[in-house]
C-alpha positions as CSV (number, residue, x, y, z in Angstrom):
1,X,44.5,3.2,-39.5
2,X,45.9,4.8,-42.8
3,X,43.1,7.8,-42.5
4,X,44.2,8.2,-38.7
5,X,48.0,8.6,-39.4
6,X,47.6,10.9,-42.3
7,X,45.1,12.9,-39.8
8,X,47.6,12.8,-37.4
9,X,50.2,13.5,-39.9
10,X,48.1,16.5,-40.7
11,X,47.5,18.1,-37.3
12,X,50.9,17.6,-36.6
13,X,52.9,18.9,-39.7
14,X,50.7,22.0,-39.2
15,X,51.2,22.3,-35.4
16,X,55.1,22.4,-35.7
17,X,54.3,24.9,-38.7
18,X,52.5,27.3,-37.2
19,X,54.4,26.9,-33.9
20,X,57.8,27.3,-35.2
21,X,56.5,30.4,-37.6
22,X,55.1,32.1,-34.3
23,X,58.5,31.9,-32.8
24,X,60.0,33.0,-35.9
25,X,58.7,36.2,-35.7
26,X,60.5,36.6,-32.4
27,X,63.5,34.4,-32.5
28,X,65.2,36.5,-29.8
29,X,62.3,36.3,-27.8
30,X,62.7,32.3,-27.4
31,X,66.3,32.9,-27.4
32,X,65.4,34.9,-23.9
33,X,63.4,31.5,-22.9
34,X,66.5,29.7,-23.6
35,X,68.4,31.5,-21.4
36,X,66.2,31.3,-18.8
37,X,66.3,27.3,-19.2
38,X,70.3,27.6,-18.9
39,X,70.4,29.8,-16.7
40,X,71.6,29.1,-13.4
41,X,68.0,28.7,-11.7
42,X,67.3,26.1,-13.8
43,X,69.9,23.9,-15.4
44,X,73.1,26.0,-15.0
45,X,74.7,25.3,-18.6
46,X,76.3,28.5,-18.8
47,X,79.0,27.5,-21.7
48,X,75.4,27.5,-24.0
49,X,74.1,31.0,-23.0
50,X,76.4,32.8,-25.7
51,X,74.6,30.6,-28.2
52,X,71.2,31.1,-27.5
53,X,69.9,33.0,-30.3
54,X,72.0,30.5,-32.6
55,X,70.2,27.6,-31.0
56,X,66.5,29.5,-30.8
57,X,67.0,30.4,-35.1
58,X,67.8,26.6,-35.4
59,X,65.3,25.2,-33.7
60,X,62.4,27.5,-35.0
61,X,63.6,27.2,-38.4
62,X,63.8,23.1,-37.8
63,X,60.2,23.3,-36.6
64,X,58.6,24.6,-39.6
65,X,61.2,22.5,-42.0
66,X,60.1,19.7,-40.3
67,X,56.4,19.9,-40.3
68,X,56.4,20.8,-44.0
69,X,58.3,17.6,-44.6
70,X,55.7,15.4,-42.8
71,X,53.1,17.3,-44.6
72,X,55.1,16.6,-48.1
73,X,56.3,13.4,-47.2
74,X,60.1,14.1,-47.3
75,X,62.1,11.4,-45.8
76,X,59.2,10.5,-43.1
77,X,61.5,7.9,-41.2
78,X,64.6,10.8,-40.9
79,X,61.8,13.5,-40.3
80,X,59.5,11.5,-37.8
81,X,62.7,10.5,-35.6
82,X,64.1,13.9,-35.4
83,X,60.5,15.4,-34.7
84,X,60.0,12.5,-31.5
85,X,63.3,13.4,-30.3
86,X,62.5,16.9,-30.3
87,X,59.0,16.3,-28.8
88,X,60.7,14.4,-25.8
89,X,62.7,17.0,-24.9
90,X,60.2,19.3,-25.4
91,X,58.0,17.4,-22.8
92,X,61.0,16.8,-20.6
93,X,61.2,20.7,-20.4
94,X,57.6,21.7,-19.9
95,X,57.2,18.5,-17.5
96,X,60.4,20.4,-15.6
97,X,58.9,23.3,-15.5
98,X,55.7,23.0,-14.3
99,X,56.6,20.2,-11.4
100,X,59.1,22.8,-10.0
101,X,57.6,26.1,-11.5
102,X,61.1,27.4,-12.7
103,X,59.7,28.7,-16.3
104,X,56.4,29.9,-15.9
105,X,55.5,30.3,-19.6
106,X,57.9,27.7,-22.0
107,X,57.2,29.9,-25.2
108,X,55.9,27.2,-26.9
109,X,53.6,29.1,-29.2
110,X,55.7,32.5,-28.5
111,X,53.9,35.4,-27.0
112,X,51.1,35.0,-29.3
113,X,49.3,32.0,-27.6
114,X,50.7,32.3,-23.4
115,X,50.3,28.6,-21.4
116,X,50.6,28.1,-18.4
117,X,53.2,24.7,-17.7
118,X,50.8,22.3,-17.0
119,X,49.2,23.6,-20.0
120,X,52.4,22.8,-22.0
121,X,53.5,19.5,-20.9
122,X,49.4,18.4,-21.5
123,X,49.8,19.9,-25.3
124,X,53.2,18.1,-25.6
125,X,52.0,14.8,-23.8
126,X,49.4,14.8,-26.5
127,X,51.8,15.4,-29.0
128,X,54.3,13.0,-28.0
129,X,51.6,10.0,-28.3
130,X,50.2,11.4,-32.0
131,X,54.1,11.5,-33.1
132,X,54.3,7.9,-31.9
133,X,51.7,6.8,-33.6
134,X,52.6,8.1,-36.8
135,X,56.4,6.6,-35.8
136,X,54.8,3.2,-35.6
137,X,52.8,3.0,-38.8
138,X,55.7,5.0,-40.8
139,X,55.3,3.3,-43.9
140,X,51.5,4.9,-44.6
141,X,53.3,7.9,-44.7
142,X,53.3,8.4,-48.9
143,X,55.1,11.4,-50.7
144,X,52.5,13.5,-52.5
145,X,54.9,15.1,-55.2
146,X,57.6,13.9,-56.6
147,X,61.2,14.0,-54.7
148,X,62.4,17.2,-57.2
149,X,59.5,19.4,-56.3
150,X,60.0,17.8,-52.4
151,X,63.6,19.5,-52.5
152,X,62.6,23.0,-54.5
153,X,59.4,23.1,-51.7
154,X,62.2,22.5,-49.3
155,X,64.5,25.3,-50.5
156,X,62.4,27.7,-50.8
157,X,60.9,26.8,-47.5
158,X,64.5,27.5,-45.7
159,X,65.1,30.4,-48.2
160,X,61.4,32.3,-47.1
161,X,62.3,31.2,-42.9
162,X,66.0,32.6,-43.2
163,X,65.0,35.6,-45.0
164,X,62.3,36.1,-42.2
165,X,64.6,35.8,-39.4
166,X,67.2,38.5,-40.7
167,X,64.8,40.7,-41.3
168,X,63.0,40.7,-37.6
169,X,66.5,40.4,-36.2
170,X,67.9,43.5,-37.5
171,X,64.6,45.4,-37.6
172,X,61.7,44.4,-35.4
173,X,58.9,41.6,-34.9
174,X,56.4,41.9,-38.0
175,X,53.4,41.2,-35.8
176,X,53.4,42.4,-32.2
177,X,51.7,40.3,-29.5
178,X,52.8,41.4,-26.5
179,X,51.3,44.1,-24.3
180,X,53.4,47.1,-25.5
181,X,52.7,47.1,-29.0
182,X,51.7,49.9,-31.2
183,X,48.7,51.5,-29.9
184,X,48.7,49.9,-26.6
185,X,47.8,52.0,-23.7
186,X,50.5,50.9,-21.0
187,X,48.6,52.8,-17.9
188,X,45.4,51.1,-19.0
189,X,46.9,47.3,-19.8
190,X,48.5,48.0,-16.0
191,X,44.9,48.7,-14.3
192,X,43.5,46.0,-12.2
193,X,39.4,46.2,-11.8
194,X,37.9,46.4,-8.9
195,X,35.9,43.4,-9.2
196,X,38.5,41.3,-10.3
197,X,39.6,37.6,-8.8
198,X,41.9,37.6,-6.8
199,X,44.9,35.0,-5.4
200,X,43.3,32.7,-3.1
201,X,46.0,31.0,-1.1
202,X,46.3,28.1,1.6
203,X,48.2,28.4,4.5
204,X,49.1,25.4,6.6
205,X,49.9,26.7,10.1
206,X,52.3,24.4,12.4
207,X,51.6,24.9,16.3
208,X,52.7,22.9,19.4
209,X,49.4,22.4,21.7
210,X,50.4,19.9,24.6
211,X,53.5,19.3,23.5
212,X,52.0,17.3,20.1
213,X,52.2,19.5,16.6
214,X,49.3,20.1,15.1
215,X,48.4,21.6,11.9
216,X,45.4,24.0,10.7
217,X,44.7,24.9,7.6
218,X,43.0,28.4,6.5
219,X,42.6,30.5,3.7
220,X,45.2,33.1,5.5
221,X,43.3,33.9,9.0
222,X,45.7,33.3,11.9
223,X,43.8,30.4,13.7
224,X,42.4,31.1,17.0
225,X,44.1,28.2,18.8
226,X,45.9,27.7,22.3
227,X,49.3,26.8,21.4
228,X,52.9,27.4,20.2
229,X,53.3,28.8,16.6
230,X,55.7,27.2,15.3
231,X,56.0,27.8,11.0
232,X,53.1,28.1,8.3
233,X,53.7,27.2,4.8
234,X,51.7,28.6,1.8
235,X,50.2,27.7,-1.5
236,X,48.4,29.1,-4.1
237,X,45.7,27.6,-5.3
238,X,43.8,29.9,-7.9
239,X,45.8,32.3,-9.6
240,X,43.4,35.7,-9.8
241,X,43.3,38.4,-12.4
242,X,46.8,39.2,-13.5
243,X,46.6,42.7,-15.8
244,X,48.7,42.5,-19.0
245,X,51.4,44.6,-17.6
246,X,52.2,43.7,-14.3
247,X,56.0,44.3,-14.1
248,X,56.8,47.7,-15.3
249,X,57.8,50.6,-13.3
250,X,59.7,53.7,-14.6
251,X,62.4,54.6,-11.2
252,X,64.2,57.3,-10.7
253,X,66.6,57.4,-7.1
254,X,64.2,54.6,-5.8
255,X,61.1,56.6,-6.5
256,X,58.5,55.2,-9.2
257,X,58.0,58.1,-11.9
258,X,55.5,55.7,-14.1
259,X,52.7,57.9,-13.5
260,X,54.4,61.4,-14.2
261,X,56.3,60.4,-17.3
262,X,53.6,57.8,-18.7
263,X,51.3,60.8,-18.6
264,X,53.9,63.2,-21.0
265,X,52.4,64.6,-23.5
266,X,55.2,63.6,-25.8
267,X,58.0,61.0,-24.3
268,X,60.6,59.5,-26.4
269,X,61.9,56.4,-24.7
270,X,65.3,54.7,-25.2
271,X,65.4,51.3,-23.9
272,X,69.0,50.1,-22.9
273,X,67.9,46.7,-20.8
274,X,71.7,46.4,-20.1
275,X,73.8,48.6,-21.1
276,X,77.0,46.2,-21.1
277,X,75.2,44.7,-23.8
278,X,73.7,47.5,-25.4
279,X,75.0,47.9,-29.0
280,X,76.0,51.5,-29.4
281,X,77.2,51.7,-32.9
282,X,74.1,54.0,-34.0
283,X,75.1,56.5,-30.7
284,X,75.6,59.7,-33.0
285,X,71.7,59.1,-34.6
286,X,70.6,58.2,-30.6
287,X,72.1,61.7,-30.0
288,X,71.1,63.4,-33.1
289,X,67.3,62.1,-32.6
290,X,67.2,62.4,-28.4
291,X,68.3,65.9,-29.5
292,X,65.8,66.3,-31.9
293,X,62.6,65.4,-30.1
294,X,63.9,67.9,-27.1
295,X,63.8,70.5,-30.1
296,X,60.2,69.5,-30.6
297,X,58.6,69.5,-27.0
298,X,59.3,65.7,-26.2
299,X,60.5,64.4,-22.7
300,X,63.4,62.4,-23.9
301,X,64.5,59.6,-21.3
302,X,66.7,56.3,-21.3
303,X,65.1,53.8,-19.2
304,X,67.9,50.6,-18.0
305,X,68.4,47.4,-15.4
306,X,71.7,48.5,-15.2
307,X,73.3,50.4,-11.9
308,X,74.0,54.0,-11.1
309,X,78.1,53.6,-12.0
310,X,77.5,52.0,-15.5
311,X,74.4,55.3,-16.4
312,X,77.2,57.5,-15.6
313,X,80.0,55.7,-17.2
314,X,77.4,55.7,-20.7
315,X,76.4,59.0,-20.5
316,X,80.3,60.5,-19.8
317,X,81.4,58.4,-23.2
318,X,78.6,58.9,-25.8
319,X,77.5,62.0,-24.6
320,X,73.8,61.4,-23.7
321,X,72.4,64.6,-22.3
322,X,69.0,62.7,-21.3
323,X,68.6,61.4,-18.0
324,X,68.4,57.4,-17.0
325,X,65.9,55.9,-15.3
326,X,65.8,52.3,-14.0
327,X,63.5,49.2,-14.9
328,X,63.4,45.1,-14.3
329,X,65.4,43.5,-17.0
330,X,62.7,41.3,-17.9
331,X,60.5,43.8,-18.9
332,X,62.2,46.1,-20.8
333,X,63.1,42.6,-22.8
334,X,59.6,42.4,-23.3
335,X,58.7,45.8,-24.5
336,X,61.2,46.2,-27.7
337,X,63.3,43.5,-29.1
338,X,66.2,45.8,-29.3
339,X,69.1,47.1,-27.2
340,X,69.4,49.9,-27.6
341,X,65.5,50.4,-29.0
342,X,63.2,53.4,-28.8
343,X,59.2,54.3,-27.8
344,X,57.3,57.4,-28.8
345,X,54.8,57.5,-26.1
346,X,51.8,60.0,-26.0
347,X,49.8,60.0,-22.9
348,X,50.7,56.8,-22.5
349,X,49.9,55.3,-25.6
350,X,52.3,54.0,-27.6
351,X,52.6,55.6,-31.2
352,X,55.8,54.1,-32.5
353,X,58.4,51.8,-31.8
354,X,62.2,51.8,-33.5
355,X,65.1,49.4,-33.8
356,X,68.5,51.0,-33.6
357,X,68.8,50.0,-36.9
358,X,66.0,52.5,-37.9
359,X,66.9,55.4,-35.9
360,X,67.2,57.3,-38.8
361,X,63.7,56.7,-39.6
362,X,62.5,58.5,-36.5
363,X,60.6,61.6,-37.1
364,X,58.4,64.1,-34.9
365,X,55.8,66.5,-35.3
């Protein structure tokens, strides 16, 4: 039993490591899970949504505190009964949200490792049974330095995860795992082969023959059957090939511009995913730069989920001469971690990617 729990002990101190220092990297990324979880399609706590990011720099700073202390053996009872609480909830949440497919993806491991729910209620079902395990036989959980060197471990721990968080915060993710990172090809990651699965579905058709209902099931045919239609419900049952980017689009007046401006030469991007929210205290090096990269051949656009009346409203106060285009919210979320943030893109490839903190460090050729 003793070589189990400190297996287990192991394997878990380093799974809430590495998961809480994936999400570290993008804290505001999991804040944008949060929000989805209190949002009002899912548990409408609205009163929380302004703390989001708090809460998402907590808990992933928690996480790897946490698994460090099991690994050390830093007050196991206090550290095991904070890490099953957590786990609960965590499996509460990933239960939720694959029984009524309101999250599709729980950022457990960030963007870096992508499960589906089921996937992620498994994983924490799994994890929930190791942590009780380990709750159980608590007292074969032995220090292995002294409680001094626990707490300097400890501090510096906190010290290296705060100073990690500031710096992707007010700058940018240090590694990029999503689908618009540097070098990425956004037409190619949106290209769906030829060959490739696709959604198979089950339709369960309701009809009235003889005045009893009946229902047939197909994989989307209409059934060839004397009676009354009535309703048909569907379901998917294999999900098909899904390309990396499957939710961008580039609008202009209703009409999708992705392939024109994707295939500029030179196209400096500013991504404002909402511009009430949009943090325009670098405007004058936006302007100085957007006027910059005009200077040197580049299409320069803004690209926003906001309306027509809040564009104009922008562009009439800061003096933006560029022109807006429109995307989904989500998306342009996904692509920088910034609001305002900016792309260099070059035949669709992106070359270079800028917080507005670093506008100053933008420079063409």
């Amino acid at each position: 039993m003793k070589i189990l729990v400190n297996i287990l002990r192991i394997f878990v101190g380093s799974l809430f490591i590495f998961s809480g220092l994936v999400k570290i990297n993008d804290p505001i990324g999991f804040s944008f899970k949060l929000e989805e979880y209190f949002g009002p399609t899912v548990f409408d706590i609205d009163f929380l949504l302004p703390y989001t990011l708090a809460l998402a720099i907590i808990i992933v700073i928690l996480e790897v505190l946490l698994g460090l202390f099991l690994l050390i053996g830093f007050k196991p009872k206090l550290t095991i009964w904070v890490m099953l609480l957590m786990i609960i909830w965590f499996t509460f949440l990933t239960w939720y949200s694959a029984y009524y497919n309101k999250v599709t993806d729980c950022g457990c491991f960030g963007d870096a490792i992508p499960l589906t729910p089921w996937e992620s209620f498994t994983k924490d079902v799994f994890l929930l049974s190791f942590i009780l395990i380990i709750f159980y036989k608590i007292e074969l959980i032995k220090p292995i330095i002294n409680f001094k060197n626990q707490i300097i471990v400890s501090a510096i721990s906190l010290i290296i995860c705060s100073s990690i968080v500031y710096r992707v915060i007010e700058h940018l993710p240090m590694i990029d795992f999503r689908p618009y990172n540097i070098q990425a090809n956004i037409i190619d990651n949106m290209v769906v082969p030829d060959d490739a699965p696709k959604d198979i579905w089950n339709y369960d058709w309701k009809f009235v023959v003889d005045g009893t209902e009946e229902i047939i099931s197909s994989t989307g045919e209409y059934p060839d059957i004397n009676g009354e239609f009535v309703s048909v419900e569907t379901k998917l049952i294999k999900k098909g090939y899904e390309p990396p980017i499957h939710d961008f689009s580039i609008e202009l007046n209703g009409e999708d511009m992705s392939g024109e401006l994707l295939n500029e030469e030179k196209l400096l991007m500013f991504v404002l995913y909402n511009l009430s929210k949009s943090n325009f205290d670098e405007s004058s090096e936006l302007i100085t730069k957007s006027k910059q990269a005009i200077e040197n051949g580049y299409k320069v656009i803004g690209i926003t989920a906001s309306g027509i009346d809040m564009q104009e409203e922008v562009k009439n106060q800061f003096g933006f001469e560029f022109d807006f285009y429109t995307c989904d919210e989500t998306a342009l979320k996904t692509i920088i971690r910034s609001n305002p943030g900016a792309l260099e893109i070059r035949s669709g490839t992106i070359v270079n990617k800028w917080h507005y903190n670093d506008f100053n460090k933008i420079k063409f050729d």
